[in-house]
C-alpha positions, 0 to 999 in steps of 0.5 A: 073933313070930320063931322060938326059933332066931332069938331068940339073938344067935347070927346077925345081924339084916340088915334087906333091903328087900323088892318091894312096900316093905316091910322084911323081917330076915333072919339072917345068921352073924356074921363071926368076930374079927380075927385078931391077932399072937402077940406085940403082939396087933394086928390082922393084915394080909392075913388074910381074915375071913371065916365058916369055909364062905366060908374053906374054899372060899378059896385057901390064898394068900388065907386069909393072906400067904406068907411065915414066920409069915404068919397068926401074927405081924405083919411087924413081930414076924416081923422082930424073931424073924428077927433075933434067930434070925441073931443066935444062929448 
């Protein structure tokens, strides 16, 4: 019988085939959702998924694209919000 910790569907189930043949599950953290624009709501480009251990040793660079509102808005809604700002001056 498993542990009471590991009854929850908190941590994944990974099934690791173990020496001798047999089948051993261990439990793993999930991966966190897709990160997705502010605007249309799709999945972001460039922007790591990863659990917030693996992220915190990450480079800054790695974690999203440099450029204006990279981890935030797609390329497609920072094009629009670029326009829309030369156009006001």
């Amino acid at each position: 019988m498993v542990s009471g910790k590991h009854k929850s569907n908190s941590k994944r189930k990974v099934f690791v085939k173990a020496p001798g043949n047999t089948v051993k599950v261990h439990y793993r953290e999930r991966k966190p959702n897709k990160a997705v624009c502010a605007v249309y709501g799709t999945p972001l480009a460039g922007v790591a998924r990863e659990t917030p251990s693996k992220m915190r040793n990450m480079p800054k660079t790695a974690k999203r694209p440099e450029r204006p509102y990279g981890g935030v808005l797609s390329s497609r809604a920072m094009r629009e919000k670029m326009k829309k700002k030369a156009r006001e001056l």
